[in-house]
FIKOLZA-1660 file (N, C-alpha, C; in steps of 0.1 Angstrom, whole numbers, plus 5000, padded with zeros to 4 digits):
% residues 66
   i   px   py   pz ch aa at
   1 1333 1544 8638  A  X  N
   1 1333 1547 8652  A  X CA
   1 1335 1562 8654  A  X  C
   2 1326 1569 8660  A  X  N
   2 1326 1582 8667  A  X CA
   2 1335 1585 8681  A  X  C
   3 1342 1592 8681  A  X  N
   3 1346 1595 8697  A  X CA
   3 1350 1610 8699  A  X  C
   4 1348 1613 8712  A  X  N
   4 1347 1626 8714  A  X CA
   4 1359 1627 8715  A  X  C
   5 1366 1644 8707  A  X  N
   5 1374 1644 8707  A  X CA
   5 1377 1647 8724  A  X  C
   6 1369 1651 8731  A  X  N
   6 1375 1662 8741  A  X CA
   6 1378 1650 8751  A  X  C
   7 1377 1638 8752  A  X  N
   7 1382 1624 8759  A  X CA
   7 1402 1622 8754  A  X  C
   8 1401 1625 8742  A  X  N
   8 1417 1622 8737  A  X CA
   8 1427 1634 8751  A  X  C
   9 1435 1620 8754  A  X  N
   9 1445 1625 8761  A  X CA
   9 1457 1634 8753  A  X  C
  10 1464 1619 8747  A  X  N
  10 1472 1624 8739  A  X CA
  10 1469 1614 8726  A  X  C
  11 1483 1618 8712  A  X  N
  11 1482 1612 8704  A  X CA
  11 1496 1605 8699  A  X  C
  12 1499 1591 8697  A  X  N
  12 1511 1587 8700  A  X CA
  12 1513 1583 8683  A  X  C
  13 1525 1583 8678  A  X  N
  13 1527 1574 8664  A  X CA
  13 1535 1565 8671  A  X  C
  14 1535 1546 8673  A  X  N
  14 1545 1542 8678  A  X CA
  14 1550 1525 8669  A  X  C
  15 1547 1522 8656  A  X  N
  15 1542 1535 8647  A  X CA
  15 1531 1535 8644  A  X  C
  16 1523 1527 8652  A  X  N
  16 1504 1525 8645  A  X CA
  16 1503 1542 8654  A  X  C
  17 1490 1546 8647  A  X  N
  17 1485 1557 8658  A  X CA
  17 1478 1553 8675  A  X  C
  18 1481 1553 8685  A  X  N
  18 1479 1552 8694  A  X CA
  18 1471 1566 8703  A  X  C
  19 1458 1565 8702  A  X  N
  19 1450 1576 8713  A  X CA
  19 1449 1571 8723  A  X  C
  20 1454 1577 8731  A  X  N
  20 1447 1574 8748  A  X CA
  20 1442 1584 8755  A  X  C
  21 1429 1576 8756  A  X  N
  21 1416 1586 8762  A  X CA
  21 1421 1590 8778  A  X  C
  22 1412 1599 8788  A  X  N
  22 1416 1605 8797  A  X CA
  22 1413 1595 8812  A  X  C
  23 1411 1586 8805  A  X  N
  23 1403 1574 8815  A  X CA
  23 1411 1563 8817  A  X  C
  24 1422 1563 8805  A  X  N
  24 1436 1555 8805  A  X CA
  24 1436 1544 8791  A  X  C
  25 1422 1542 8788  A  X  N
  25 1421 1536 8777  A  X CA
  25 1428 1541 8765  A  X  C
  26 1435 1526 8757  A  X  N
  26 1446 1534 8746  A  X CA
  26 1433 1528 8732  A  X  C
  27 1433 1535 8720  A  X  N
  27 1422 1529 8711  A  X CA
  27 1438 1534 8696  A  X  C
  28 1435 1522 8692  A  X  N
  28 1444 1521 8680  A  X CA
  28 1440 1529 8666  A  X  C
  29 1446 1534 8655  A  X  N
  29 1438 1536 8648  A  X CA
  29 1443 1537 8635  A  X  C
  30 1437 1538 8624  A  X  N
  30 1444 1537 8605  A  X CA
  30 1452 1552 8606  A  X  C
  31 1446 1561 8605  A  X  N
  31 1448 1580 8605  A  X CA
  31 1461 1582 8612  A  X  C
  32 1470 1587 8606  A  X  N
  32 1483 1594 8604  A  X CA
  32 1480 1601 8618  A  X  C
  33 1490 1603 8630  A  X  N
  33 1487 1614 8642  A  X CA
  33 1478 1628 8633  A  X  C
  34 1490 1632 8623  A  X  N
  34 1482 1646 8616  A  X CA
  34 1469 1650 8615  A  X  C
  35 1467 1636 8609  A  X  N
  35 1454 1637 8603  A  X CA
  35 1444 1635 8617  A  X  C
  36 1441 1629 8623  A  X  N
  36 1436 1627 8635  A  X CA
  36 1435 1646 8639  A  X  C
  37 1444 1653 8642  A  X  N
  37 1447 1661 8649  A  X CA
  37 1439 1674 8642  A  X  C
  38 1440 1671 8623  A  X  N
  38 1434 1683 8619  A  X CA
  38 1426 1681 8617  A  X  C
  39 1416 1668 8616  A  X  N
  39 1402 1663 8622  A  X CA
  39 1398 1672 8632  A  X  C
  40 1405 1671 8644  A  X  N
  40 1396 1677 8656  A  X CA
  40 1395 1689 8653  A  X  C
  41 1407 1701 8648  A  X  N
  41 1408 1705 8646  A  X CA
  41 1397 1720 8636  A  X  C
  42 1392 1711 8625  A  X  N
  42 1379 1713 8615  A  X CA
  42 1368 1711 8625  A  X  C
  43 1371 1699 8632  A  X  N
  43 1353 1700 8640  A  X CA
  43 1352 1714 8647  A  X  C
  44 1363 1716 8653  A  X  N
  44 1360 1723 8667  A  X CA
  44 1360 1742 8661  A  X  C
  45 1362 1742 8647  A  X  N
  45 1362 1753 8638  A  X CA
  45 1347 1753 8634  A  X  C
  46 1342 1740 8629  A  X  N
  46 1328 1745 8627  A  X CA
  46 1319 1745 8636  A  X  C
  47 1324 1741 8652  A  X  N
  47 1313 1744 8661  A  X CA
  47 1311 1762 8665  A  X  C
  48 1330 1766 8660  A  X  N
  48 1327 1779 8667  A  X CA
  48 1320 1790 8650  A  X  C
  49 1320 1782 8645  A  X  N
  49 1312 1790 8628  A  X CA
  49 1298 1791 8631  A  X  C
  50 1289 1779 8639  A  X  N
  50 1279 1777 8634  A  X CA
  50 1276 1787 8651  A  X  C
  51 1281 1784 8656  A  X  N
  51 1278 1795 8670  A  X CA
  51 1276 1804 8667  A  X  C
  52 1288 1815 8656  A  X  N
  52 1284 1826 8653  A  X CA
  52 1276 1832 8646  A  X  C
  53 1270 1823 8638  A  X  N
  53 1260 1819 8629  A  X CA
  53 1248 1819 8636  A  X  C
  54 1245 1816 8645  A  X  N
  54 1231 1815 8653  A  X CA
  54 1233 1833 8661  A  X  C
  55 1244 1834 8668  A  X  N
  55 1243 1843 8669  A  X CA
  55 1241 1857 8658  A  X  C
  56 1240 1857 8648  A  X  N
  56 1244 1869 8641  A  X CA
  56 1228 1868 8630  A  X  C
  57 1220 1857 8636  A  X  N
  57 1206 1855 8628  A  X CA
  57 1195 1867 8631  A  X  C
  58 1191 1870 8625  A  X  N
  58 1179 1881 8629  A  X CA
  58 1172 1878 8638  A  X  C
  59 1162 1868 8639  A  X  N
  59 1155 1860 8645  A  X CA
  59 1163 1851 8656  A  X  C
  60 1155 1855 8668  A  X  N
  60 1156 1842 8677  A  X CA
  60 1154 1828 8671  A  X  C
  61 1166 1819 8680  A  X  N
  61 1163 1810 8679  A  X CA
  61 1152 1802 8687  A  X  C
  62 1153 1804 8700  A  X  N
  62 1140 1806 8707  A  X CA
  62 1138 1813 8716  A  X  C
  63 1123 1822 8721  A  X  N
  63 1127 1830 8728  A  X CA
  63 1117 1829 8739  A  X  C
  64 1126 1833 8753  A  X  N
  64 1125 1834 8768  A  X CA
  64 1119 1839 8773  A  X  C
  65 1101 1837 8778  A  X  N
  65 1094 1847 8784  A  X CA
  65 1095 1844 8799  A  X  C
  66 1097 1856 8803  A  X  N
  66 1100 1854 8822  A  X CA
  66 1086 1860 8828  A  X  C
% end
């Protein structure tokens, strides 16, 4: 199962892991709070890598005739 991180409310150990999305739904899960956390953590680090990475390309990625 995929879920967006940017839905996670909070993250509970009580002691299973307990997410509760922003909508009120609680979703259970195997992953330590930590690990959950440095998950999002790594994604939201390679969104801002690959950003700067398009930015810093020689070449457009695509380009805008007005």
């Amino acid at each position: 199962m995929f879920l967006n991180a940017d839905l996670i409310e909070s993250i509970e150990a009580t002691p299973d892991t307990v997410l509760t999305l922003v909508d009120g739904r609680r979703i259970v899960v195997a992953d330590d709070p930590e690990v959950v956390a440095d998950r999002i953590i790594e994604f939201r680090a390679s969104v801002l890598v690959s950003a700067a990475e398009m930015r810093n390309r020689s070449t457009p990625v695509a380009t805008i005739h007005q």
